[in-house]
C-alpha positions as CSV (number, residue, x, y, z in Angstrom):
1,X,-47.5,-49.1,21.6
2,X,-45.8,-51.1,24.1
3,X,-46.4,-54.0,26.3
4,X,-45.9,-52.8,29.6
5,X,-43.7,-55.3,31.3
6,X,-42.5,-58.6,30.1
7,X,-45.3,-61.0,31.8
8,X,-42.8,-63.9,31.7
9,X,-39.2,-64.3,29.7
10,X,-38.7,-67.3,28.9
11,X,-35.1,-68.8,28.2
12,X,-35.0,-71.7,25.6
13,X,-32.1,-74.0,24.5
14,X,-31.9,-72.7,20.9
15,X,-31.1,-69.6,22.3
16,X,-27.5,-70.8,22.2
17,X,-27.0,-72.4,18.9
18,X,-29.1,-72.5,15.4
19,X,-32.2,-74.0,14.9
20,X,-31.9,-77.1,12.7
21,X,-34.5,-79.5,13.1
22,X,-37.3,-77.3,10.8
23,X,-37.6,-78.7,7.4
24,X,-41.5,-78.8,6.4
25,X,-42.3,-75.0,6.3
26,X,-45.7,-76.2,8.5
27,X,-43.4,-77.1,10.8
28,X,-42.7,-73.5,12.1
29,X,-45.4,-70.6,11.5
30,X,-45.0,-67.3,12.1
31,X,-47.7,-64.1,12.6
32,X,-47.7,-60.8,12.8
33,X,-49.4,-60.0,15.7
34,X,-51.2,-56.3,15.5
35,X,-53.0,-54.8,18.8
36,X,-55.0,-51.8,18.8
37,X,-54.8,-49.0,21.0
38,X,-55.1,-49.2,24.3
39,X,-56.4,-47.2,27.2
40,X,-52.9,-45.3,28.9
41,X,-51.3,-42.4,26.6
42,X,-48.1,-44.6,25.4
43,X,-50.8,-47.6,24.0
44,X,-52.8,-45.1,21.9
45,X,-50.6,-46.1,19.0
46,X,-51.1,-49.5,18.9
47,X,-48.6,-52.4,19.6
48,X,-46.9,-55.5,17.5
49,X,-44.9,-58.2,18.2
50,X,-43.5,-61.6,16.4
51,X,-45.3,-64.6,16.9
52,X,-44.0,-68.3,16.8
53,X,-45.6,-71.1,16.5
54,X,-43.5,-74.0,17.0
55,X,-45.2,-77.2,15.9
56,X,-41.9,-79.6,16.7
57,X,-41.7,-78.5,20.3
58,X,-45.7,-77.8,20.7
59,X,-44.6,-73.9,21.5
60,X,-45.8,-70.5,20.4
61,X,-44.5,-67.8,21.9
62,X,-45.2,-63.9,21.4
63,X,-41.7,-61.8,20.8
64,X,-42.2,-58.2,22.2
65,X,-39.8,-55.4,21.3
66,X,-41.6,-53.2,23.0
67,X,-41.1,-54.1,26.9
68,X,-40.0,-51.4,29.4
69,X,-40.8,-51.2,33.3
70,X,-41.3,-48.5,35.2
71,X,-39.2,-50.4,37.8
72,X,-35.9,-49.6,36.2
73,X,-33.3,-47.6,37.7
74,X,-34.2,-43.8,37.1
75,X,-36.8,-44.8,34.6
76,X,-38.6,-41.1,34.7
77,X,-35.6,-39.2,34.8
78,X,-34.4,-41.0,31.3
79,X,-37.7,-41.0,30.0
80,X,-37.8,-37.1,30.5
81,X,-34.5,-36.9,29.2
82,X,-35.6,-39.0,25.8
83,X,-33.3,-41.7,27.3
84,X,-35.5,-44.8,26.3
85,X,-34.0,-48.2,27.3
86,X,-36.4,-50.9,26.2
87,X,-35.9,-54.7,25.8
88,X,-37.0,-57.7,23.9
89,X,-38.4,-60.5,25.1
90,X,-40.9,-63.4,25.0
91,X,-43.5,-65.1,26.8
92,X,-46.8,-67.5,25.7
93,X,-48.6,-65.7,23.0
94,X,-52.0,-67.1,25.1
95,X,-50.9,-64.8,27.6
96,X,-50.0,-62.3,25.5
97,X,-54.1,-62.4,23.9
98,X,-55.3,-63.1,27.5
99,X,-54.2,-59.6,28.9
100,X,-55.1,-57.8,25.5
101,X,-58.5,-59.2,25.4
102,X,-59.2,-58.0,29.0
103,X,-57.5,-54.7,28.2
104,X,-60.3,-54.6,25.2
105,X,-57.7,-54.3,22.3
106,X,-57.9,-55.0,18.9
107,X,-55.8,-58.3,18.1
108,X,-55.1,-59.7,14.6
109,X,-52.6,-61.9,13.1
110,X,-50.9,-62.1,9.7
111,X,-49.5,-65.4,8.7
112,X,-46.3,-65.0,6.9
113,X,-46.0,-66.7,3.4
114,X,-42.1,-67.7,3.7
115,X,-39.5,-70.3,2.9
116,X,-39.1,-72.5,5.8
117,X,-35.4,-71.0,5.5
118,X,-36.3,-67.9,6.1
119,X,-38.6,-68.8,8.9
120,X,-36.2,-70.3,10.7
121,X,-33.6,-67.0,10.2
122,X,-36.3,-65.4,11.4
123,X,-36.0,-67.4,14.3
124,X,-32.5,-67.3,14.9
125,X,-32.8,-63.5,14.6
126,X,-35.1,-63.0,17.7
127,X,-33.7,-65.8,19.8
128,X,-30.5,-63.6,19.5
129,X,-32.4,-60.4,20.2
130,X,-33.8,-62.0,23.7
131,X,-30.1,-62.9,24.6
132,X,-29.3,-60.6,27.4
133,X,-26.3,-58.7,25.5
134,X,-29.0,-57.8,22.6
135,X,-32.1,-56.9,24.3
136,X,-31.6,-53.7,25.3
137,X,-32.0,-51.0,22.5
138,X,-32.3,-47.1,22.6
139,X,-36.0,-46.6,22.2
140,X,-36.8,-43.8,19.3
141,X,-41.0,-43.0,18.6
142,X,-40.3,-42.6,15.0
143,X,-37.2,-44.4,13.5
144,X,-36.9,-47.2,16.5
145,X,-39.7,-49.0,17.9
146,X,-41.5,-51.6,18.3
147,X,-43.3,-51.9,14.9
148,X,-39.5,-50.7,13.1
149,X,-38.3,-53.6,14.5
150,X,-40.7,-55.7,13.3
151,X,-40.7,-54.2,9.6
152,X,-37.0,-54.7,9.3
153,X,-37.3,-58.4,10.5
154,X,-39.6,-58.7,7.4
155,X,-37.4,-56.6,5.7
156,X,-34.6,-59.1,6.6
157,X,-36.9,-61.8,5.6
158,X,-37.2,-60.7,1.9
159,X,-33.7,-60.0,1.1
160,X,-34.6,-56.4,1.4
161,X,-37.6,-56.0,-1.4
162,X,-39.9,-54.4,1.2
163,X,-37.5,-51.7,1.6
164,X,-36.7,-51.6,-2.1
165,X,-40.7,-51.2,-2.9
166,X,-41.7,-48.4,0.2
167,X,-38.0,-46.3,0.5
168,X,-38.9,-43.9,-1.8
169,X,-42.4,-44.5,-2.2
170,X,-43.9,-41.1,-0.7
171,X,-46.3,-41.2,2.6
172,X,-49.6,-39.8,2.6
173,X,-49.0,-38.0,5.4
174,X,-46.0,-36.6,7.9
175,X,-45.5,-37.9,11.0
176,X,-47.1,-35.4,12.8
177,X,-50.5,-35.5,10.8
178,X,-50.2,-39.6,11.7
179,X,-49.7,-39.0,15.6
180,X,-52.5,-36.6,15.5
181,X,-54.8,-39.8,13.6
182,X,-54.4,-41.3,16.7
183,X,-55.0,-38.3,19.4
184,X,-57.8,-36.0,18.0
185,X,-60.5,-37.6,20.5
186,X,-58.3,-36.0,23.6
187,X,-58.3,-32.7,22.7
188,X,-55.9,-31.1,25.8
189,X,-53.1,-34.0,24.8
190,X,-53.8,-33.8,20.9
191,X,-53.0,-30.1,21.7
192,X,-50.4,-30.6,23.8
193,X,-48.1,-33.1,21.7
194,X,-48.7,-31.0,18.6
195,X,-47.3,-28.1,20.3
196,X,-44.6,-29.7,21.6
197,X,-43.2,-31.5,18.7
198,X,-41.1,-29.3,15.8
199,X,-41.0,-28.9,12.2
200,X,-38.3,-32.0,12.0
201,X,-42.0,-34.1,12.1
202,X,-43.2,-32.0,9.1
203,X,-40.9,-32.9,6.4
204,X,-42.1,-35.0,3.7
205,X,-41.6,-38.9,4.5
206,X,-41.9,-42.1,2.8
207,X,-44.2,-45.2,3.3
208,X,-40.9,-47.2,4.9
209,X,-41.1,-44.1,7.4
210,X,-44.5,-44.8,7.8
211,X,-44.1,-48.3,9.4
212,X,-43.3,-46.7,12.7
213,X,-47.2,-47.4,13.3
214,X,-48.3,-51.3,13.6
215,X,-51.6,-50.4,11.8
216,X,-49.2,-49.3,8.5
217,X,-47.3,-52.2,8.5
218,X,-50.5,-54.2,8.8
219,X,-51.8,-52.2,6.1
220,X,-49.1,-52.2,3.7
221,X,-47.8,-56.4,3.7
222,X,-51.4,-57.4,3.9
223,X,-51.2,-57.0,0.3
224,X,-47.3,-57.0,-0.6
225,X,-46.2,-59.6,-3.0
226,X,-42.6,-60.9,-3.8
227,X,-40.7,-63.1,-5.7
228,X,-39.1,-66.3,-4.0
229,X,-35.7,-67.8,-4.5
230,X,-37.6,-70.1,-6.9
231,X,-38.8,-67.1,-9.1
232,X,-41.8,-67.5,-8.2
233,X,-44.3,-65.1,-7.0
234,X,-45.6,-65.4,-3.6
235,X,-48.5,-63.2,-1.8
236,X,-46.6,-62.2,1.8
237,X,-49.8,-62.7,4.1
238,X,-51.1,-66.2,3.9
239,X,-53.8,-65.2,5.8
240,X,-55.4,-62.9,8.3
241,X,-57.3,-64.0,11.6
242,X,-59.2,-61.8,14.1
243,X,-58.2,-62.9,17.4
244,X,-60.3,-60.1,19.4
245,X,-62.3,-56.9,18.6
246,X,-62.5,-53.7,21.3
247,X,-65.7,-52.4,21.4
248,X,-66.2,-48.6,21.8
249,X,-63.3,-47.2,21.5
250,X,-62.3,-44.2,19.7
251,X,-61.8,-44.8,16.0
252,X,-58.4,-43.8,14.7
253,X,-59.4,-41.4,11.6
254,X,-58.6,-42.4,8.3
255,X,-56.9,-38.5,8.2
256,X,-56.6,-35.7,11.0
257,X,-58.5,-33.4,11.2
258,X,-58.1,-29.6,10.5
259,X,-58.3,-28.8,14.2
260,X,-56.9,-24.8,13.8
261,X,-60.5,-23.5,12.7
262,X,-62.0,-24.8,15.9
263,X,-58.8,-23.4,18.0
264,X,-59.5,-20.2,16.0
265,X,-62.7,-20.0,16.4
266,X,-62.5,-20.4,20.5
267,X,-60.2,-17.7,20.4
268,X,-62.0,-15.3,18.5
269,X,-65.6,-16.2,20.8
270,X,-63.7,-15.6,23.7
271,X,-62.2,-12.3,22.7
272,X,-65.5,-11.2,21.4
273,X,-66.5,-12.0,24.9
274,X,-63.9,-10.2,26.7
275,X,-64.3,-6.8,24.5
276,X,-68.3,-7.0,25.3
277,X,-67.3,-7.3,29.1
278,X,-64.9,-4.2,28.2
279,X,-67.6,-2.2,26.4
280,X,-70.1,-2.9,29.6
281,X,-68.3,-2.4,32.2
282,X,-64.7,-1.5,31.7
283,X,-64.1,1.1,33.6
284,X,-65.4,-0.8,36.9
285,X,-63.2,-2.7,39.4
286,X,-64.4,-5.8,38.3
287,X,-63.3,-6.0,35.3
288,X,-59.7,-4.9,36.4
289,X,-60.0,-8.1,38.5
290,X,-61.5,-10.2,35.9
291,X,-58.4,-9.0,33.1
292,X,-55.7,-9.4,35.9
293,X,-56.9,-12.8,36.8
294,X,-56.9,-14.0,32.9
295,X,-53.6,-12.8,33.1
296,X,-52.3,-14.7,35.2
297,X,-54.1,-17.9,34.0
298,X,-52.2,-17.6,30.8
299,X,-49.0,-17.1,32.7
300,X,-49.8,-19.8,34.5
301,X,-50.9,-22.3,31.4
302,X,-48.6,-20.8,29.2
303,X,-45.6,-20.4,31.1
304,X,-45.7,-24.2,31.9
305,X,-45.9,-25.2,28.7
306,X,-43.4,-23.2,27.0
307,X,-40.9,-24.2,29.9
308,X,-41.7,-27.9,28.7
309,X,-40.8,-27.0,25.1
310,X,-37.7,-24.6,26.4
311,X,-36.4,-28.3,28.3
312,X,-37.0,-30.6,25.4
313,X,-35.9,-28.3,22.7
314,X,-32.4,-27.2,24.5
315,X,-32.0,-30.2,27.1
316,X,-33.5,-33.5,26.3
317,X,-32.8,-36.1,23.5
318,X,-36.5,-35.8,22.3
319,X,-35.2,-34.5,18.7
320,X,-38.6,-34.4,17.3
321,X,-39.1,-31.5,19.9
322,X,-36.0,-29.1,18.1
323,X,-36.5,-26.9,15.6
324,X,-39.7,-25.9,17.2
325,X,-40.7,-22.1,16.0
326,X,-43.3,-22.2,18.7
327,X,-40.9,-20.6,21.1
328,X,-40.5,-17.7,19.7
329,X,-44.3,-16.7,21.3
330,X,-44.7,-19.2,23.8
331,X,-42.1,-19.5,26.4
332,X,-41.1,-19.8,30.2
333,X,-41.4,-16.0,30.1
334,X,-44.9,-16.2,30.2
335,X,-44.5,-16.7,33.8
336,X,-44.3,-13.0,33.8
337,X,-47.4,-12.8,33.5
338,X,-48.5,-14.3,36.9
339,X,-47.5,-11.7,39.2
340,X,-48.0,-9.0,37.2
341,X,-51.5,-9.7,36.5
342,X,-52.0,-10.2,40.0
343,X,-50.5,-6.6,40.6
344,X,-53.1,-5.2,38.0
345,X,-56.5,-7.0,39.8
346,X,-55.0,-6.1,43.3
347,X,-52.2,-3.6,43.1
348,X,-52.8,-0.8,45.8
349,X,-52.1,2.2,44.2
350,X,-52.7,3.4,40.7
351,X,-49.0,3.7,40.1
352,X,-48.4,0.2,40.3
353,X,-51.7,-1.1,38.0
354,X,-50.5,1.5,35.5
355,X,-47.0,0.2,35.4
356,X,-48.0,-3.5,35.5
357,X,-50.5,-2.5,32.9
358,X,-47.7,-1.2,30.7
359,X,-45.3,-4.4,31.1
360,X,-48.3,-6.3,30.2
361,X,-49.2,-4.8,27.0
362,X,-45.4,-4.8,26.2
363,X,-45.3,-8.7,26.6
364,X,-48.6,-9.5,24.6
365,X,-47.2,-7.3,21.5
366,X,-44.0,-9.6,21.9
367,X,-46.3,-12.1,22.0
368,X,-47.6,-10.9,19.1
369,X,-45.1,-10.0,17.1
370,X,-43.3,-13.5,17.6
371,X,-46.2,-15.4,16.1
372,X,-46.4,-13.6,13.4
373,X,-42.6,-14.1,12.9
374,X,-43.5,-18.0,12.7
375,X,-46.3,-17.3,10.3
376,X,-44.1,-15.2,7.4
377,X,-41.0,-18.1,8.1
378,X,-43.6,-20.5,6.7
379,X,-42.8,-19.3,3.3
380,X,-39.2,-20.4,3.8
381,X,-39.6,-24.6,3.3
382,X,-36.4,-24.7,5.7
383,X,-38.8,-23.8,8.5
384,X,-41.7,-24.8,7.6
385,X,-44.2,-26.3,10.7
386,X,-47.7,-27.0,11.5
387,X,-48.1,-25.0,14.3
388,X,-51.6,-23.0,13.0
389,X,-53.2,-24.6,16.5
390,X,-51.1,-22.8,18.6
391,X,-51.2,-19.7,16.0
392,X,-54.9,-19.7,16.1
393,X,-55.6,-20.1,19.7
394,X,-53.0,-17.4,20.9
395,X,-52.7,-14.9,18.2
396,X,-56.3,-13.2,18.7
397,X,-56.2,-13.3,21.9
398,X,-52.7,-11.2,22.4
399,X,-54.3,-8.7,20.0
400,X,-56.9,-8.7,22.5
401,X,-55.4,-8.0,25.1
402,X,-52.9,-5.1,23.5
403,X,-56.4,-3.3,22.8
404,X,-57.6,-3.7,26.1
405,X,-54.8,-2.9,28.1
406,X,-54.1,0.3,25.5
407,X,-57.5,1.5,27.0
408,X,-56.8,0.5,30.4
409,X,-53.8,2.5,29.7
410,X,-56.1,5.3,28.8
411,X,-58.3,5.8,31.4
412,X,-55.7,5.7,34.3
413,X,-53.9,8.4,32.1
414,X,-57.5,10.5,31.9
């Protein structure tokens, strides 16, 4: 979704005072410019950005609201923190389709059907964005990006009508089910962000709301009509050219998909597997070993994960991570699990595989028990969150292992 790193900023002369000499609205054009997703996690959503074409001063240049560097001070620290500093600026829109070409990224423009009034407010607007008191902005995925920027500019443009026609108009979708358009082909990070982000992502949301994407606002002025000063009716998009096409890439789906059946049904073929191993061989070493070692995998996997959420749900600015009822069955407790697994596979004395035995069972009932606490608080709209990939993928598994270890349990009592 972003640029990474403004190529070249470019200071101009009208940066300092209004722009006057436009009078013939060929005399300044400007495009929407829409670039598909890109290769690195943070381009998956596609980018956006203003472009100029100044036909007085034989200059077009591409305005980016969407430029960070790694380079800045602390950069990782605020970006783990949701402390997002990012910057407008400009540089040739040539270079702009040079590096997105290579990059094999979509690129297509939309032509604004304006007043030359408005183009040249336009103007004005993002000159004073680039002026190095206004650049800087607190970054936001969902309410301040990028693409927002670049719909309220529009917005700006017609007096507020695109906003009067999409604020209450109701999405298609929520904000999760359109990050997870754009993810499903990487299943380990489609996973990943969906379990990380809370039910503040699953409320119901508006097509305005929507526009957070480039592809919606694309989408949704391609065919967006208003009425001019004049009265008269006026189509928004002049006209719409294809600068570049990428070639195999993943498509972005036209909906997500229901991914918890497939989650559920790994879950329930690899308990299936584990009780077969039981019924073969469970009262042999091995097995021991094998359940131990699974163990601590989970604790291991788990106990990662559900730190990560504990940090951005309690510590981070990352509100689309709070409210997040996944805690409640996967946390940094899970790291439990890693030592006292290992004392079940290795433990030297029956007295210490029966205890850590015990303690395990004892967690995956808690384990349990809490996801089936987020499953009955669906009922309750106030907490509703689609979580039912982590549900499916954990819950048969903890029952698994509660029958298991109950007949580990067992025999070390017989």
């Amino acid at each position: 979704m972003l640029l990474l790193g403004a190529l070249l900023f470019l200071p101009r002369s009208s940066l300092f005072g209004q722009n006057t000499n436009y009078r013939r609205e060929n005399d300044l054009i400007l495009k929407i410019a829409v670039i598909g997703p890109g290769d690195e996690l943070y381009f998956w959503w596609g980018h956006i950005g203003l472009v100029v074409e100044d036909r007085i001063n034989d200059k077009t240049r591409f305005f980016d609201w969407g430029v960070f560097s790694f380079e800045n001070e602390n950069f990782f620290v605020n970006f783990a923190f949701g402390r997002l500093i990012y910057s407008c600026m400009a540089s040739p829109a040539e270079l702009n389709y040079d590096v997105y070409t290579s990059t094999n990224r979509d690129i297509t423009l939309y032509t604004l059907n304006l007043p030359i009034e408005k183009k040249v407010e336009i103007l004005n607007f993002a000159e004073n964005n680039m002026l190095p008191e206004n650049r800087d902005y607190n970054y936001h995925h969902f309410k301040d990006n990028c693409a927002t920027r670049i719909r309220d500019i529009i917005d700006m443009a017609l007096d507020g009508k695109l906003k009067a026609e999409f604020g209450e108009a109701p999405s298609r979708f929520t904000l999760r089910q359109h990050v997870r358009r754009h993810t499903w082909h990487s299943p380990f990070i489609d996973w990943g962000l969906n379990f990380l982000m809370g039910q503040v992502i699953d409320v119901p949301i508006t097509v305005w709301d929507d526009m957070f994407l480039p592809s919606e606002i694309a989408m949704w002025i391609n065919d967006f009509h208003y009425t001019d000063a004049d009265g008269k009716e006026r189509p928004l998009v002049s006209s719409v050219e294809i600068i570049n096409t990428s070639h195999g890439r993943p498509m972005v789906l036209e909906e997500p998909r229901i991914q918890w059946l497939g989650e559920l049904l790994a879950s329930i073929l690899f308990s299936i597997l584990v009780i077969s191993l039981f019924l073969i061989c469970g009262r042999k070493k091995g097995f021991r070993v094998f359940t131990g070692l699974i163990q601590s995998f989970f604790g291991l996997f788990f106990g990662i994960a559900g730190s990560m959420l504990f940090f951005m749900t309690f510590f981070t600015d990352h509100d689309y991570t709070y409210q997040n009822s996944n805690i409640f069955f996967v946390n940094p407790l899970f790291f439990a699990l890693i030592p006292l697994g290992l004392i079940f596979a290795f433990g030297k004395t029956v007295k210490k595989r029966f205890v850590a035995a015990l303690l395990i069972r004892i967690f995956w009932i808690c384990v349990l028990m809490g996801g089936l606490l987020t499953m009955a608080i669906k009922f309750s709209h106030s907490f509703y969150q689609q979580n039912q990939v982590t549900q499916a993928l954990l819950l048969p598994v903890a029952l698994t292992m509660i029958l298991i270890l109950s007949c580990q349990i067992r025999f070390k009592k017989s």
